[in-house]
C-alpha positions as CSV (number, residue, x, y, z in Angstrom):
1,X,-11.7,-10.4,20.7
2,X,-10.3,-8.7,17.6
3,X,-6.2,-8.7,17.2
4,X,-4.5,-6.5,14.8
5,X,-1.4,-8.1,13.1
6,X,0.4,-5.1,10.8
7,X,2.4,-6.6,8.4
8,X,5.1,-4.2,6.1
9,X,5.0,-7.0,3.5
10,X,5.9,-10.0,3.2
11,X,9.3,-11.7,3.4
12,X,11.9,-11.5,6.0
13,X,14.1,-9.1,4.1
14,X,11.9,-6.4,2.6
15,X,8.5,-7.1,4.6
16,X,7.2,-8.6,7.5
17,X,8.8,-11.9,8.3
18,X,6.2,-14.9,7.5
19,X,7.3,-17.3,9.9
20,X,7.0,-15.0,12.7
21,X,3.3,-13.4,10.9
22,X,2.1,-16.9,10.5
23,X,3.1,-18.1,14.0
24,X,1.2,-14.7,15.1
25,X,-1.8,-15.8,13.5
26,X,-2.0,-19.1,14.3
27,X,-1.7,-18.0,18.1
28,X,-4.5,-15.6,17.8
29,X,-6.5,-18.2,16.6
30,X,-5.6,-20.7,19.2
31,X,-6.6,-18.1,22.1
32,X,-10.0,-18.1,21.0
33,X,-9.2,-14.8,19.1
34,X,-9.9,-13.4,15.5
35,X,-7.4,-11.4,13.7
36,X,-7.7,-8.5,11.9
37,X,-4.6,-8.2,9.0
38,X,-3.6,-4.8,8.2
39,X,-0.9,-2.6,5.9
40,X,0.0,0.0,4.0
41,X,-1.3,1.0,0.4
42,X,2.4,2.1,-0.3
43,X,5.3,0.8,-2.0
44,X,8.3,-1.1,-0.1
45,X,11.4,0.6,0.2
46,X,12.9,-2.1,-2.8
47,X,12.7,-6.0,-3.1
48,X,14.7,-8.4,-2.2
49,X,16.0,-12.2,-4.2
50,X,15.6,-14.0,-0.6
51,X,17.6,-16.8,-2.6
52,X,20.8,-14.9,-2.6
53,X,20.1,-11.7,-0.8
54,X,19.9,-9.2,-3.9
55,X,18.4,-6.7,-4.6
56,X,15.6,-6.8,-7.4
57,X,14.7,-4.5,-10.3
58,X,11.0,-4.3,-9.7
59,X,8.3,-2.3,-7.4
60,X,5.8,-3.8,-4.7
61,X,2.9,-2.8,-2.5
62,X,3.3,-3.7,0.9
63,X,-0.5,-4.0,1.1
64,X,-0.9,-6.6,-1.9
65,X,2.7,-8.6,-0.4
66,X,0.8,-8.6,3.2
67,X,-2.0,-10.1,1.2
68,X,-0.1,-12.9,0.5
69,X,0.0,-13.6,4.2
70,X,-3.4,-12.7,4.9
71,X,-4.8,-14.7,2.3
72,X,-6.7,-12.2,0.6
73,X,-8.2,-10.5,4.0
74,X,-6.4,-7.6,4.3
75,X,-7.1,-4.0,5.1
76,X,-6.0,-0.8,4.8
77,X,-4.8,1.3,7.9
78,X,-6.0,4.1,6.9
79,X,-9.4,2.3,7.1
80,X,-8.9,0.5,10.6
81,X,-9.9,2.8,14.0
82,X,-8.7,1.9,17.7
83,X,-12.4,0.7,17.8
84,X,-12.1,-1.6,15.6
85,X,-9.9,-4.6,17.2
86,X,-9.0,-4.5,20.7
87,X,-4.9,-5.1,20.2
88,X,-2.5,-4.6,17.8
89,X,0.4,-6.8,17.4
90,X,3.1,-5.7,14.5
91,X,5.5,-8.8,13.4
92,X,9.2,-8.6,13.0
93,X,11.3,-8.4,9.5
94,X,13.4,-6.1,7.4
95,X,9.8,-4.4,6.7
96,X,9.6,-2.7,10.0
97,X,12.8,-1.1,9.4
98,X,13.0,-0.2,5.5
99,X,9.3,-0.1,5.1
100,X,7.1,1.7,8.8
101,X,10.5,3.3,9.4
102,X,13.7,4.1,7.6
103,X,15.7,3.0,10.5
104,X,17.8,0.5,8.2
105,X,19.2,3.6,6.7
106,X,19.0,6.4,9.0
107,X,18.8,4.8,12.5
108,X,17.2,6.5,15.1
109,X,17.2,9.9,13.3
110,X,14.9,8.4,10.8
111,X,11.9,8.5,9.7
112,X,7.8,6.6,10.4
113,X,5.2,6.5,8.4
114,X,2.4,9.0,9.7
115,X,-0.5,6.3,9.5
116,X,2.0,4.2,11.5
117,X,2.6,6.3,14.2
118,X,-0.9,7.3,14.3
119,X,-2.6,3.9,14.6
120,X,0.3,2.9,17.4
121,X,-0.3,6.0,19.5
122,X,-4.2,5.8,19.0
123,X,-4.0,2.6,20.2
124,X,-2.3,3.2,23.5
125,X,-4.1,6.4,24.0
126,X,-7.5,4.5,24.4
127,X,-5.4,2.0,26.9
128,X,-5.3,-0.9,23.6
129,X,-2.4,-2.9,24.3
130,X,0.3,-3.1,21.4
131,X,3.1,-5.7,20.9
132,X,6.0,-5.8,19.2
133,X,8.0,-8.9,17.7
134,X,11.6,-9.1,16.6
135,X,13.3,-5.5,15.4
136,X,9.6,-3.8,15.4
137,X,10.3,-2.5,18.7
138,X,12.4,0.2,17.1
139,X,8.8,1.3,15.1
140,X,7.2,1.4,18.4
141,X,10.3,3.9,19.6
142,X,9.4,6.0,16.3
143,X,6.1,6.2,17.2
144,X,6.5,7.6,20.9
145,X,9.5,9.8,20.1
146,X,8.5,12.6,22.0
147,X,5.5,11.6,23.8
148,X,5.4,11.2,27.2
149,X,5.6,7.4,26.9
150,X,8.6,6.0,28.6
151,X,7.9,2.1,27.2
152,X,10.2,-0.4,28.6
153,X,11.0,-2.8,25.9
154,X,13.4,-5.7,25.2
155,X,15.2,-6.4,21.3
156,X,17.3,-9.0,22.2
157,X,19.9,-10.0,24.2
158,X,23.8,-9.7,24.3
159,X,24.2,-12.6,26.6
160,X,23.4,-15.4,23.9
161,X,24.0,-15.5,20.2
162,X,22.4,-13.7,17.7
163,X,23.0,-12.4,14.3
164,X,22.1,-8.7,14.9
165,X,24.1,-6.0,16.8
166,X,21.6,-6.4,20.2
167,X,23.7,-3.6,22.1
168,X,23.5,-1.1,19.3
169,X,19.6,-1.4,18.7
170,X,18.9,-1.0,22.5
171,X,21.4,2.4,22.5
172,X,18.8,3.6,19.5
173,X,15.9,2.9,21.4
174,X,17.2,4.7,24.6
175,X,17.9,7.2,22.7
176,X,14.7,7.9,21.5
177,X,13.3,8.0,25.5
178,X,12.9,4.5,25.6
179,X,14.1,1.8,28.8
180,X,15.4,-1.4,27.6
181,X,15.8,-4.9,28.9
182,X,18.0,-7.7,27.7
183,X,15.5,-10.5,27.1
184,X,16.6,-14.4,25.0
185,X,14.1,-16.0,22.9
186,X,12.7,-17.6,25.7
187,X,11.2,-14.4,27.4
188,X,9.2,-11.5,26.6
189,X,9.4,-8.2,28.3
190,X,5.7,-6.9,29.5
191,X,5.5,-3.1,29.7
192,X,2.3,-3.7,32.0
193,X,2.0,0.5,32.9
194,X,1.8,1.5,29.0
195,X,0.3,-1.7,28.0
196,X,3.6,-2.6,25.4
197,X,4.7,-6.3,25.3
198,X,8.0,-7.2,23.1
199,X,9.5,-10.4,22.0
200,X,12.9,-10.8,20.4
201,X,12.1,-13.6,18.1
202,X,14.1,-14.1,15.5
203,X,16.4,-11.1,16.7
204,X,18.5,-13.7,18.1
205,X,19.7,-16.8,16.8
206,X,16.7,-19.0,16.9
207,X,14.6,-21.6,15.3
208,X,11.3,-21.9,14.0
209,X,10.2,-24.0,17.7
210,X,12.0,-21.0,19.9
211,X,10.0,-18.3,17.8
212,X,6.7,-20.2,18.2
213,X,6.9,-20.3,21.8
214,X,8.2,-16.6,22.2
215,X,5.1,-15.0,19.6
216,X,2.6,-17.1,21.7
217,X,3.9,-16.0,25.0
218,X,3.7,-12.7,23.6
219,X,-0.1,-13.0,22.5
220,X,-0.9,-14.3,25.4
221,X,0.4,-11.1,27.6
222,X,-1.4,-9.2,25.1
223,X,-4.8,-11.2,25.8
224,X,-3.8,-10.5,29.3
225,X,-3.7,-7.1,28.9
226,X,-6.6,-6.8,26.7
């Protein structure tokens, strides 16, 4: 079994976040599974200091970033088919939302990339399940925005603490046709009909144990589906 992990960089505030990425792999690997890293040959929105939250005068490739991650085994999307791996799963971070989508910006009137959108909704077309960690649930809204998808999917929860503003999210999601769940850290939601699984992650106030479980509960619903 292949896995697809689609990384918008790497680092928690202008890419994909690592802890959450690495987690995802390490999970894969532990089911018995290989994965198959992927990103975009295009520049990230800006970059980030992660030491004091600033931003940088300088230019990266989210592809060469999500090399960092991958070690070196990395491939472009626009080279990667529904054929080729039998899942996809697309890690949290800022990435998802400045980088796949300008919903840090523009919410959800923004924008996805096309070769986003089009790997996502090839992949659930040919019945390939796709999960979604952390805030990437609101690139899997992007991507169905006027499909006839109606995912059901979880970003959090409003019930426990978390640094994120959980109610606002879920409104953007509903508004783009979606149906969403309040879910902690220690659930997932499975979206068995469309084949969709999402984990909050590090959407609410968590640490590195919490996330661990939540991304391996969520691979495993994806092997599930698969």
């Amino acid at each position: 079994m292949k896995i697809g992990v689609l990384l918008s960089g790497c680092g928690v505030y202008d890419g994909a976040e690592i802890h959450e990425a690495t987690l995802t792999l390490l999970s894969i690997a532990e089911i018995g599974a290989e994965a198959v890293c992927i990103s975009v040959d295009r520049e990230q929105h800006h970059v980030v200091n992660h030491t004091n939250g600033e931003e940088m005068n300088e230019k990266r490739n989210m592809l060469v970033e999500a090399g960092r991650i991958a070690r070196g085994n990395i491939s472009n999307i626009n080279e990667v088919n529904p054929a080729d791996i039998d899942g996809l799963i697309i890690p949290g971070g800022f990435g998802s939302a400045k980088n796949f989508t300008n919903w840090a910006f523009e919410g959800p009137n923004g924008d996805i990339l096309p070769e986003v959108k089009l790997l996502i909704v090839n992949m659930l077309n040919v019945g390939k399940p796709v999960a979604a960690l952390c805030v990437s649930p609101v690139v899997m809204a992007k991507a169905l925005e006027g499909s006839n998808i109606k995912a059901k999917m979880t970003i959090g929860s409003d019930q426990e603490e978390s640094p994120y503003d959980i109610p606002g999210f879920s409104g953007g999601l509903e508004s783009l046709g979606a149906t969403t769940e309040m879910k902690t850290v220690r659930e997932i939601l499975v979206d068995s009909e469309n084949k969709i699984i999402t984990a909050p992650c590090y959407m609410m106030e968590a640490n590195i144990l919490d996330v661990r479980k939540n991304v391996r509960s969520a691979v495993e619903a994806l092997r599930d589906l698969v």
